[in-house]
C-alpha positions in Angstrom: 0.0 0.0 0.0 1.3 3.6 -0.7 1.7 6.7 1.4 -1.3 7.8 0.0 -3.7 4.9 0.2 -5.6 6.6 4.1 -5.5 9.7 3.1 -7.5 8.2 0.0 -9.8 6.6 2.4 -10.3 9.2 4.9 -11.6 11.6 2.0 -13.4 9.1 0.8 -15.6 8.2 4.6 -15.9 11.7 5.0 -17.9 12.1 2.1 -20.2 9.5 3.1 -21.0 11.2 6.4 -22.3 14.4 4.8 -24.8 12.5 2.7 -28.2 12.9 3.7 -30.0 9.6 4.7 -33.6 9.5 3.5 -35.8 7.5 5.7 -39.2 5.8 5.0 -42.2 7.4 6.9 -44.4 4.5 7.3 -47.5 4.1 9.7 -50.4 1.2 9.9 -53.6 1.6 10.8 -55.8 -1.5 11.9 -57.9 -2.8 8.7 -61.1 -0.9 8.4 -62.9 -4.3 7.1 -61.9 -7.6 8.7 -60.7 -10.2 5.3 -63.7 -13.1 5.2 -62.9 -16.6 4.9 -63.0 -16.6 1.0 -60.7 -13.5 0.5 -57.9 -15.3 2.6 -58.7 -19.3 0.6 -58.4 -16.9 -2.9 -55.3 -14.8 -1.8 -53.7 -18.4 -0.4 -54.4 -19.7 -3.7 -53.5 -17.2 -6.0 -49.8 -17.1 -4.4 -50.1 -20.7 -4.4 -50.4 -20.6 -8.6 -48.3 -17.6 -9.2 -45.1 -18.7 -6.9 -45.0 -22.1 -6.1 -46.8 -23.8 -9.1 -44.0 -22.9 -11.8 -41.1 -23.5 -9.5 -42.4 -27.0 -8.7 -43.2 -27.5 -12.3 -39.6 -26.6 -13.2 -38.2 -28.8 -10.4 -40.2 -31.8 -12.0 -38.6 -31.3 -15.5 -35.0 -30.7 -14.5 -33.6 -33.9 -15.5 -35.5 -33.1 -18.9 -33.4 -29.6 -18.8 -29.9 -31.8 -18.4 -30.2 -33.7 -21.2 -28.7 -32.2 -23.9 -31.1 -32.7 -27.1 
């Protein structure tokens, strides 16, 4: 390492330390409607299909993806 190389790095920190840090202001409020019994089976089911359907789907085939054709 030179002579040079901290004096690198100390510029460098400081000019980190004087950036401003934007922070999320979140807040939650209580649902005004409690979710029925259907809304939850159809949101459960739709992940369900979108994530874990075509990942399983891919995991099934994956000796067919080894095989070169």
């Amino acid at each position: 390492m030179s002579v040079l190389t901290p004096l690198l790095l100390r510029g460098l920190t400081g000019l980190t330390r004087r950036l401003p840090v934007q922070r999320a202001q979140m807040h939650s409020k209580p649902p005004k409607e409690q979710l029925g019994t259907m809304e939850i089976a159809i949101g459960i089911t739709s992940c369900f299909v979108c994530f874990l359907l075509p990942s399983g789907w891919v995991l099934a085939h994956l000796e067919s993806y080894k095989k070169p054709e």
